[in-house]
C-alpha positions in Angstrom: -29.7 -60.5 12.0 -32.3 -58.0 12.2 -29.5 -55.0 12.1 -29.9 -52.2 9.9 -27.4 -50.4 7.9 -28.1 -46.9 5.8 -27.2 -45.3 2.4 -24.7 -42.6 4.2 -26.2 -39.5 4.8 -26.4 -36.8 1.9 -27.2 -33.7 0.9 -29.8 -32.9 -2.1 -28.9 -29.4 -3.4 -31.2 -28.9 -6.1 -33.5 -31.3 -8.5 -34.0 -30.3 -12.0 -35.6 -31.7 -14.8 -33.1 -31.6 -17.7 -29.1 -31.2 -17.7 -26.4 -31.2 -20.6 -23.1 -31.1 -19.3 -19.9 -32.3 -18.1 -20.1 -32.8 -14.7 -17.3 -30.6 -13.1 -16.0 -33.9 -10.9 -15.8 -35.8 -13.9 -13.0 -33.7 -15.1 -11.2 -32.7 -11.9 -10.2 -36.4 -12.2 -9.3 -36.2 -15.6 -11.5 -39.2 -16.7 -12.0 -37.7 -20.1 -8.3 -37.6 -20.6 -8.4 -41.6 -20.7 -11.3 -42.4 -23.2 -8.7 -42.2 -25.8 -8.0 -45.3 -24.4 -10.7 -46.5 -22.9 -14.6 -46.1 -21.6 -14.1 -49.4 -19.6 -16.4 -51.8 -22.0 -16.0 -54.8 -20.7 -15.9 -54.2 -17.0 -18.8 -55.1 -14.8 -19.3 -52.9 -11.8 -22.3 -54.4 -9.2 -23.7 -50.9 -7.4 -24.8 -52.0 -4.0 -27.7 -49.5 -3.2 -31.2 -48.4 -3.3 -31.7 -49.7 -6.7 -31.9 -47.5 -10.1 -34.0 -46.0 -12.4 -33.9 -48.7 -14.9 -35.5 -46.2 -17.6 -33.3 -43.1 -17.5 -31.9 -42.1 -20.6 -28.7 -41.6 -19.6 -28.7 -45.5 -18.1 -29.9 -47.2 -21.3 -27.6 -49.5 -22.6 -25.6 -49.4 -19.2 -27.7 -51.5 -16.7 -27.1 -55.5 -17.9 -29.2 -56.8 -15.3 -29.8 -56.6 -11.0 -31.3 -58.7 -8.2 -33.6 -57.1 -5.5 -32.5 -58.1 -1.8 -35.0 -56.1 -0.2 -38.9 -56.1 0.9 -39.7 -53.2 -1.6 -42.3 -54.4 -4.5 -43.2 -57.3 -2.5 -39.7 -58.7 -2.5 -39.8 -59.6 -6.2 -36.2 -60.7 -7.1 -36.3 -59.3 -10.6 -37.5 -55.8 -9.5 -34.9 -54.0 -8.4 -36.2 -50.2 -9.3 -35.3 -46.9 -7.3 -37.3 -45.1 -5.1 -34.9 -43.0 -3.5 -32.5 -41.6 -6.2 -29.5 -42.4 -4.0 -28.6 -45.5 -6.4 -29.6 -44.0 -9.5 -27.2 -41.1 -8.9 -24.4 -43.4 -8.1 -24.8 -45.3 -11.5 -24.6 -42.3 -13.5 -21.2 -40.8 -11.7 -20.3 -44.4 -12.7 -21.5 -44.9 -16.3 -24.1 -42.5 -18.1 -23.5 -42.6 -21.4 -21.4 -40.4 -23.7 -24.0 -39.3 -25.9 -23.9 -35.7 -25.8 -26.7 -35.2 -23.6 -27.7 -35.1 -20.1 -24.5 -36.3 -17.9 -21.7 -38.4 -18.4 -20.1 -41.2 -16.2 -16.7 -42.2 -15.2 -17.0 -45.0 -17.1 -19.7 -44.6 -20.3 -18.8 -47.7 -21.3 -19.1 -50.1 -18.4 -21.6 -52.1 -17.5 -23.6 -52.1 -14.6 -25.3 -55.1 -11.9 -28.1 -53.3 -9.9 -27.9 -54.7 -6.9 -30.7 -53.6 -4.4 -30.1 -53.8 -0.6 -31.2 -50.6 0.7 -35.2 -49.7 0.4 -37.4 -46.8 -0.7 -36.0 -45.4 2.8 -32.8 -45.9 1.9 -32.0 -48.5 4.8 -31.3 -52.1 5.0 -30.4 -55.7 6.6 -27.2 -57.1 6.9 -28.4 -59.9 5.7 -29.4 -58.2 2.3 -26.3 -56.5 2.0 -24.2 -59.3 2.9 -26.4 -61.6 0.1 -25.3 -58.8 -2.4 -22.1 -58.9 -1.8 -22.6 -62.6 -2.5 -24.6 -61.8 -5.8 -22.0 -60.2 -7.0 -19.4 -62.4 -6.8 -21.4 -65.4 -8.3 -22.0 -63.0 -11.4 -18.3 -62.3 -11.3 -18.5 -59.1 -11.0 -15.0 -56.9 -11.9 -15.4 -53.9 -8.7 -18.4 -53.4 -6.4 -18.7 -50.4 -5.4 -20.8 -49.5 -1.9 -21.9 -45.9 -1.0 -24.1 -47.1 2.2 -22.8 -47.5 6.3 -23.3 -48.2 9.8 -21.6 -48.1 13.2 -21.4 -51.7 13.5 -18.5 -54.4 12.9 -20.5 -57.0 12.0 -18.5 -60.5 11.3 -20.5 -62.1 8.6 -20.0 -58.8 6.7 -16.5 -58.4 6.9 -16.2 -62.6 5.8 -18.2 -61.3 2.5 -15.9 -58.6 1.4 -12.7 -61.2 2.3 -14.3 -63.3 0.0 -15.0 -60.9 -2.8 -11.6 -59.8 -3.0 -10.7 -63.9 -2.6 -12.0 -63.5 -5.8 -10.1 -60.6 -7.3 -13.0 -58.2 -7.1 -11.8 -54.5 -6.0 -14.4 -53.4 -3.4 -14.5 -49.3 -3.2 -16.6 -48.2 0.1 -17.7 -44.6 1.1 -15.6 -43.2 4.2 -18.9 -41.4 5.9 -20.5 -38.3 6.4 -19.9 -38.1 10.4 -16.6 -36.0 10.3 -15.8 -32.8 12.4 -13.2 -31.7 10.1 -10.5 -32.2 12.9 -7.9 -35.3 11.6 -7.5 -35.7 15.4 -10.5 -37.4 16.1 -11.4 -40.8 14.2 -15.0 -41.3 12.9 -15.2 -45.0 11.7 -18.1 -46.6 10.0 -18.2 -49.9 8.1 -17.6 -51.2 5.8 -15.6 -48.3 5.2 -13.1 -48.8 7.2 -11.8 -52.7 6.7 -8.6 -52.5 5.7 -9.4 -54.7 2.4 -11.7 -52.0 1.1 -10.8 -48.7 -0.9 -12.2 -45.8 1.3 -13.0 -42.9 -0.4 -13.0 -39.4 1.3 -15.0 -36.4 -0.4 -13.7 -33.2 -1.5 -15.2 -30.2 -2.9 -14.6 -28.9 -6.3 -11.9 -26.4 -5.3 -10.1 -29.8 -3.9 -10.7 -28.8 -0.5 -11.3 -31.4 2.2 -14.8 -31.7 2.8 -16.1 -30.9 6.4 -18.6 -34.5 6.7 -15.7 -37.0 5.1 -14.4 -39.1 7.7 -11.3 -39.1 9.1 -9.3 -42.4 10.1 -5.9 -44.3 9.3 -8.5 -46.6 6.6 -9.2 -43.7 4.3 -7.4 -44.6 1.4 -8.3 -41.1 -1.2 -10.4 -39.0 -1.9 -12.7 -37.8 -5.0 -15.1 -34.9 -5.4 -17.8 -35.1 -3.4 -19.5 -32.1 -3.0 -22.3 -30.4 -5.7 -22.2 -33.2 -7.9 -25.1 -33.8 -10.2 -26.0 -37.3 -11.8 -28.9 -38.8 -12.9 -31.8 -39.0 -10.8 -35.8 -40.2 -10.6 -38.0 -40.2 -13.1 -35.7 -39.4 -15.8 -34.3 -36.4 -14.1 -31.1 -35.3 -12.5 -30.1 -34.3 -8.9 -27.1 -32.3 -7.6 -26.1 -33.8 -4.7 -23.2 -33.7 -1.6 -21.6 -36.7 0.4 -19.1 -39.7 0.4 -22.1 -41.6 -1.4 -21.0 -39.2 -4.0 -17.2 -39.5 -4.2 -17.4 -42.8 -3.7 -18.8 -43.8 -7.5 -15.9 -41.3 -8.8 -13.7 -44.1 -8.1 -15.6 -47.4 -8.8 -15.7 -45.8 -12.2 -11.9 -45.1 -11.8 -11.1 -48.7 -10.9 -13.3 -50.1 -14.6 -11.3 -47.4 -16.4 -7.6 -48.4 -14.2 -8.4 -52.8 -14.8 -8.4 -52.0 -18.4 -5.4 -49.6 -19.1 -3.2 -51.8 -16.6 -3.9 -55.3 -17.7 -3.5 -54.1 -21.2 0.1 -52.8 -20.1 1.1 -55.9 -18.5 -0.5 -58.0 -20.9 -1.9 -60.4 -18.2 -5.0 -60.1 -15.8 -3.7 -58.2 -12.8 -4.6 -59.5 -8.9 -6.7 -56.7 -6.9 -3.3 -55.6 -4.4 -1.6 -55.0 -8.0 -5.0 -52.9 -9.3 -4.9 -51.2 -5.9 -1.5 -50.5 -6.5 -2.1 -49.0 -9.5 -4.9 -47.1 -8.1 -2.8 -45.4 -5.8 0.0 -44.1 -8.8 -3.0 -41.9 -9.6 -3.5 -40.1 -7.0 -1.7 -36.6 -6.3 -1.3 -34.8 -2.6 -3.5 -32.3 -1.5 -1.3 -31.4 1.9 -4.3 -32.4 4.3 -3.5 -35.0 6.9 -3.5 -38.8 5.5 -6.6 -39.4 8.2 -8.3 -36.8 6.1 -7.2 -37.4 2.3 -5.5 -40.9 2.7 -2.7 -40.8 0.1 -4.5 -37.9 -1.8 -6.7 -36.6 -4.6 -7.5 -39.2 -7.5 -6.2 -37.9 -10.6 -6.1 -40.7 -13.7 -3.1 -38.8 -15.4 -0.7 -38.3 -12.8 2.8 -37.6 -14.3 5.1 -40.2 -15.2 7.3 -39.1 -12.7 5.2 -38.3 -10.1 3.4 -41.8 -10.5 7.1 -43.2 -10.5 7.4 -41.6 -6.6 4.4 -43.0 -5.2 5.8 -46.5 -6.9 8.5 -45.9 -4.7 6.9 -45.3 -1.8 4.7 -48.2 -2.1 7.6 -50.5 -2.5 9.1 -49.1 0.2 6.6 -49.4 2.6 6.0 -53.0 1.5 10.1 -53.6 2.2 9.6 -52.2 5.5 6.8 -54.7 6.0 
């Protein structure tokens, strides 16, 4: 299977050296409002990507181990270092730390499984992505989370994410970056759009539909996506734009979400249940469900509002 799959296209908007601040998608989410309650310690979340900078400040503490999967440094297992910056900005929208400085993650308090399957070019084998997928779920991973995509509908690829979530392991995909901004015209790319995945559309910070996301009946939400600035090579950071950039939004969601709700039930929760619960936090943006799926994630939706989307879930699964 010499077929090649790509991190999904982005923009870098600007590169700078040192950063302190909240990034602005961070809180359009409202992920602050929940570490009250939590920072998601105890959740593992495998990043399935071009690797990471395993010495950014901002990472320390966060990354609890990796495998490489590709032909970068000689194929070394154990090496599994960033020489792109498209991983390394996904793991801080994830989980950088709360420590005042730099940027902050989702999640500060989850920990991360650097899983490389994309090289220095940012491209890969479906074979390495498929044995990451793998990887993962032999280290038991919690959500794995996969801003990368190509135009094919390979098989073997589609058995590995069955079997992921055979093993209760949420799997959050980027959309893509090939939209036209017209909901009448489907773009599809995989793995984002198998139906077990959670496909995530991008928006920009004024919650406006972005004019690259996707648009197909598989596109679950959507999370900012555009001028969002992370950690980066070398210790730096990177504002960037694309799906690969919404899509860690809601990975770090999901560690935050396993948390609250398996505490409220008191029981560990299957992933259509966590998917479920996904979905109560989510509010509409009036854009066509092609374009926004079932709207913008937002972790403190109003009891009542969340109560509604309950409703309609149920009832969608009566009319099953």
């Amino acid at each position: 299977m010499n077929r090649e799959m790509r991190v999904i296209p982005y923009q870098v908007i600007e590169e700078v050296e040192a950063a302190n601040e909240m990034p602005k998608g961070i809180e359009i989410i409202k992920a602050p409002e929940i570490w009250k309650q939590t920072k998601g310690t105890g959740i593992k979340v495998a990043i399935l990507d071009t690797g990471a900078d395993t010495d950014h400040p901002d990472l320390q503490g966060r990354i609890i181990g990796g495998r490489n999967f590709t032909t970068d440094d000689n194929a070394d297992p154990d090496k599994y270092e960033d020489y792109n910056g498209h991983g390394t900005h996904v793991a801080g929208t994830i989980a950088a730390i709360d420590d005042g400085k730099g940027v902050v993650g989702v999640a500060p308090e989850a920990s991360l499984l650097i899983i490389k399957v994309l090289d220095k070019n940012g491209s890969g084998q479906y074979e390495w992505i498929i044995n990451g997928i793998n990887y993962a779920v032999e280290q038991k991973v919690d959500v794995i989370s996969m801003s990368l995509g190509g135009p094919e509908d390979v098989p073997e690829l589609h058995q590995a994410i069955q079997n992921a979530l055979k093993n209760n392991i949420l799997v959050v995909c980027a959309a893509g970056n090939d939209g036209d901004g017209d909901d009448a015209t489907d773009e599809l790319g995989y793995p984002g759009c198998y139906n077990e995945v959670i496909c995530v559309g991008a928006i920009d910070l004024d919650r406006n539909s972005s004019p690259f996301t996707n648009s197909n009946n598989e596109v679950d939400l959507v999370a900012p996506g555009e001028k969002i600035i992370s950690t980066y090579l070398n210790g730096k950071y990177a504002t960037l734009s694309g799906t690969s950039m919404a899509t860690p939004h809601v990975s770090g969601a999901m560690a935050l979400i396993k948390v609250l709700a398996n505490k409220s039930f008191e029981r560990e929760l299957k992933e259509p249940e966590l998917y479920a619960q996904l979905i109560k936090r989510t509010i509409p943006l009036g854009n066509s469900p092609k374009l926004v799926g079932n709207g913008l994630l937002y972790l403190t939706v109003p009891d009542y509002l969340a109560k509604l989307v309950e409703e309609k879930i149920l009832s969608n699964i009566t009319q099953i």
